[in-house]
C-alpha positions as CSV (number, residue, x, y, z in Angstrom):
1,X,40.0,31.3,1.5
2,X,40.3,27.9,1.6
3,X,38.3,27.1,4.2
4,X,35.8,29.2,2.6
5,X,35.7,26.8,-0.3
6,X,35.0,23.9,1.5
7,X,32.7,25.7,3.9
8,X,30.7,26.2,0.4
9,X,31.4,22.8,-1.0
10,X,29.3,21.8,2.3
11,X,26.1,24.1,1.3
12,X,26.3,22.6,-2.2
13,X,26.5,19.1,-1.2
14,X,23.8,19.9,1.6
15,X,21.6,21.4,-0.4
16,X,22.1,18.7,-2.9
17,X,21.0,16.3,-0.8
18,X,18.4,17.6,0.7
19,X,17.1,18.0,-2.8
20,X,16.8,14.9,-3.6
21,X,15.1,13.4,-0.2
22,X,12.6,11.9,-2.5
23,X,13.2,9.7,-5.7
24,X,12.0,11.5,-8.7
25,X,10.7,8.5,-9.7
26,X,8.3,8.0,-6.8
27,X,8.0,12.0,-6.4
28,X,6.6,11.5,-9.9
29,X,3.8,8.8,-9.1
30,X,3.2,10.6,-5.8
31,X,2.2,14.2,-7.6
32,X,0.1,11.5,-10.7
33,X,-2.2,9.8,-7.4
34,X,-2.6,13.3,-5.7
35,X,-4.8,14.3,-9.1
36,X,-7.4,11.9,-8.2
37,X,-9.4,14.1,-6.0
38,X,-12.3,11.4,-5.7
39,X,-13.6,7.9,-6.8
40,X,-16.2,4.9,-6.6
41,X,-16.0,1.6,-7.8
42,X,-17.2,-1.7,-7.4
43,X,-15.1,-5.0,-6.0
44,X,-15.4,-8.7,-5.7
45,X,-13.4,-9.8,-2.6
46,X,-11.8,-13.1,-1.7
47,X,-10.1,-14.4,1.2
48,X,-7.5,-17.2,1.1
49,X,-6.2,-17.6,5.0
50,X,-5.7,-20.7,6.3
51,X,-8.4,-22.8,8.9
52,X,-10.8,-19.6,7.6
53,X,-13.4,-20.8,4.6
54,X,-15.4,-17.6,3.4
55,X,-17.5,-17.0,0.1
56,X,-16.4,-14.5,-2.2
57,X,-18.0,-11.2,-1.4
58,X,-18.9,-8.3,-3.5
59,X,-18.7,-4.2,-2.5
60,X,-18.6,-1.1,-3.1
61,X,-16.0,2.0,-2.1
62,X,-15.5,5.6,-2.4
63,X,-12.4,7.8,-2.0
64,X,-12.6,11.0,-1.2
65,X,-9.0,13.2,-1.0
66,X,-7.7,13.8,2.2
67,X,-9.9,10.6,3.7
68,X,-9.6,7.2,4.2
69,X,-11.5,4.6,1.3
70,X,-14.6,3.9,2.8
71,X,-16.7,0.2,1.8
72,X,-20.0,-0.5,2.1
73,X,-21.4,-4.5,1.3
74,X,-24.3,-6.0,2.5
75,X,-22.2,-8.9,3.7
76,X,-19.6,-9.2,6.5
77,X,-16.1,-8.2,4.8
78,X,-12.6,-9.5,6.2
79,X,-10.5,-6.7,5.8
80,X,-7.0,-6.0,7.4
81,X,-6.7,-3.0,9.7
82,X,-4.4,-1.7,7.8
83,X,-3.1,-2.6,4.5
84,X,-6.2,-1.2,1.6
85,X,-4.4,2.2,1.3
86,X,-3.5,1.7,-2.8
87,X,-4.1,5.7,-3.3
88,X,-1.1,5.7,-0.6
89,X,-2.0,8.5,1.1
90,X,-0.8,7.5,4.3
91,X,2.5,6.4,2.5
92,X,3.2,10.2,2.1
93,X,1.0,11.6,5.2
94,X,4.7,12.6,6.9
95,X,7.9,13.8,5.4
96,X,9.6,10.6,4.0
97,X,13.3,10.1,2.6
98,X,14.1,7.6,0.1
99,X,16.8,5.1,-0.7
100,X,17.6,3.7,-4.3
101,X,18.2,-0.2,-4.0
102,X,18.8,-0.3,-7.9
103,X,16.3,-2.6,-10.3
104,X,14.6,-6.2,-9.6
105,X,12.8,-8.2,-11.9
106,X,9.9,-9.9,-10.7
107,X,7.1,-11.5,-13.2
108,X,9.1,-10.3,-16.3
109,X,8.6,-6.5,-15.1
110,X,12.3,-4.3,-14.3
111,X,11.2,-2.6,-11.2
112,X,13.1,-0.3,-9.5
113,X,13.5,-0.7,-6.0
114,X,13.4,2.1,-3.2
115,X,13.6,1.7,0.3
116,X,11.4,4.4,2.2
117,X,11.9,5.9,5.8
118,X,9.4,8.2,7.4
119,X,10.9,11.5,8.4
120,X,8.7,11.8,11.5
121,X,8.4,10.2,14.7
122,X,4.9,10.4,14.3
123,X,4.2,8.0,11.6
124,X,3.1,4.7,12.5
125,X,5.0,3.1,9.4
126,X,8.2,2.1,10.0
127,X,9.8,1.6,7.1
128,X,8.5,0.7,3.2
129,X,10.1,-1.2,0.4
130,X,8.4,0.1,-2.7
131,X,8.9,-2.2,-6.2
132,X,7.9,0.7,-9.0
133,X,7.1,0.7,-12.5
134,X,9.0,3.8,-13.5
135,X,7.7,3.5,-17.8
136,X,4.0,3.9,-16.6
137,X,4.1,5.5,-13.5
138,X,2.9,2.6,-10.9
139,X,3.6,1.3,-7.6
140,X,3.6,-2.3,-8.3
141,X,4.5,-4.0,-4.7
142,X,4.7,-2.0,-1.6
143,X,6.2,-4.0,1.7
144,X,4.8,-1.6,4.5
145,X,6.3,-2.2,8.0
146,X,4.1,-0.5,10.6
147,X,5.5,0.5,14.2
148,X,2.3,-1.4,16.1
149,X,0.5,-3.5,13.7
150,X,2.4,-5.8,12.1
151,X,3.5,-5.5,8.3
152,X,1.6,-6.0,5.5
153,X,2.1,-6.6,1.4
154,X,0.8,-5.0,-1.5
155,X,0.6,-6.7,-5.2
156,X,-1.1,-4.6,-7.5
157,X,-1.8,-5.1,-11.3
158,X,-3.1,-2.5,-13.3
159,X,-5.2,-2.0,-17.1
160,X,-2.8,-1.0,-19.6
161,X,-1.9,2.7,-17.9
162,X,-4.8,3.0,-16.1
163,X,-3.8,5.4,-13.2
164,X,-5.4,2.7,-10.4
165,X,-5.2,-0.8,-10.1
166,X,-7.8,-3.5,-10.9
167,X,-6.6,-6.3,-9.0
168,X,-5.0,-5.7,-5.6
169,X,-3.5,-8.9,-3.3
170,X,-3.5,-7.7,0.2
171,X,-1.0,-10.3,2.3
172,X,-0.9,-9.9,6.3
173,X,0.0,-12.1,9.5
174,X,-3.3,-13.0,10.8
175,X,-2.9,-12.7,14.3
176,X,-2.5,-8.5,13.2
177,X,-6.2,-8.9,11.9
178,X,-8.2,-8.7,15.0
179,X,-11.3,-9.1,14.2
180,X,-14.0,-11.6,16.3
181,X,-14.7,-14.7,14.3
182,X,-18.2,-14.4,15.6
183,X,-18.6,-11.7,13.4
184,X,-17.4,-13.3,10.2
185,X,-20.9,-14.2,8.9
186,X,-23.2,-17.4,8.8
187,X,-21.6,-18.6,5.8
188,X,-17.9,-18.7,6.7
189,X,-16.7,-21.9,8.1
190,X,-13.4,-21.7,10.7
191,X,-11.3,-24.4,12.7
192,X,-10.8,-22.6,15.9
193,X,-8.5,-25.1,17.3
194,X,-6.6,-25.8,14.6
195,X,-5.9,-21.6,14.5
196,X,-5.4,-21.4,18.3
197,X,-2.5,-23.9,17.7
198,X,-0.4,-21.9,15.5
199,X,1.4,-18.5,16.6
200,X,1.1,-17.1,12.8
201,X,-0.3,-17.3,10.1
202,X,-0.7,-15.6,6.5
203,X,-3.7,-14.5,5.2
204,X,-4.6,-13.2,1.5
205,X,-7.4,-10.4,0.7
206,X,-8.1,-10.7,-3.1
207,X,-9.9,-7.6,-4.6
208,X,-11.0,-7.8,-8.4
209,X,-12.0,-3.6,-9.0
210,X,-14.6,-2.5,-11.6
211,X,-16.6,0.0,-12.7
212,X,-14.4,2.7,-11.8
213,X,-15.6,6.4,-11.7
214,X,-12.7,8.7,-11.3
215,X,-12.3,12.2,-10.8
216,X,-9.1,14.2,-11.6
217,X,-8.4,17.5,-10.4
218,X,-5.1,18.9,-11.9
């Protein structure tokens, strides 16, 4: 009988657990970005990396659910192979399980911090430390770590409770970028030797985003 109870005990406790693989919290703003089904929108982009001098740029994108966010400019955009994904769809593509590391304030905001590992081998991240806004529902700082491409920040800031951000800061080791500096445009001005000479370096992709068009499906 008593090792019946504790056989039980064991289910509960199991089950319990199991249950609560992911934070409600972030369960919650997961289900709220899985509503937008598609959007457009227009962006201004800058680029602050060092020995790497390039004109603000403007854009356009579109998200379509289930898809990557696609851009279109008529310029030459530096963007980070990885790193744009502020729907976080491929934050969720795999089973994950999360970890509560309790409340930080940063900028005058509480954020509550998780700590999230993906379930399946498959994933290319590694691991994530997520900084949310639990009163509005936002993912305010995401520190991705990716199994072969580096690791990458995101700093979002959002209108009131607007349900996407309108300023994103994309942070990332240069070296991860990978992209031929032949190819940055005619107007962008580089000192290759003075990059060749260091191992790495930070860059910064600033998007302003406006003229939103969302769809919702619920």
């Amino acid at each position: 009988m008593k090792l019946r109870i504790i056989f039980l005990l064991i289910l509960m406790l199991s089950a319990s657990l199991q249950a609560q693989e992911i934070d409600k919290d972030l369960l919650r703003i997961k289900e709220r970005m899985e509503e937008v089904s598609h959007f457009t929108a227009d962006i201004v982009v800058d680029v602050e990396a060092p020995f790497i001098n390039m004109p603000t740029k403007t854009a356009s994108m579109e998200y379509n659910r289930g898809e990557k966010i696609k851009f279109k400019s008529k310029d030459f955009l530096i963007f980070p192979k990885r790193g744009l994904d502020f729907t976080f769809s491929e934050l969720f593509e795999h089973p994950i399980i999360s970890v509560d590391r309790g409340f930080k304030t940063i900028d005058n905001q509480n954020l509550k911090v998780l700590s999230v590992i993906p379930k399946d081998e498959k994933a290319d991240m590694a691991m994530a430390t997520l900084y949310l806004d639990i009163e509005n529902d936002h993912i305010i700082i995401s520190e991705i770590t990716t199994k072969n491409q580096g690791s990458y920040t995101l700093k979002m800031h959002y209108n009131a409770t607007e349900i996407l951000p309108d300023h994103i800061e994309v942070s990332f080791a240069i070296e991860n970028l990978k992209i031929p500096l032949n190819f940055m445009g005619s107007d962008t001005k580089f000192d290759r030797k003075a990059m060749k000479s260091h191992e790495t370096n930070t860059g910064t992709v600033k998007l302003q985003i406006k003229n939103y068009d969302i769809s919702i499906t619920r």
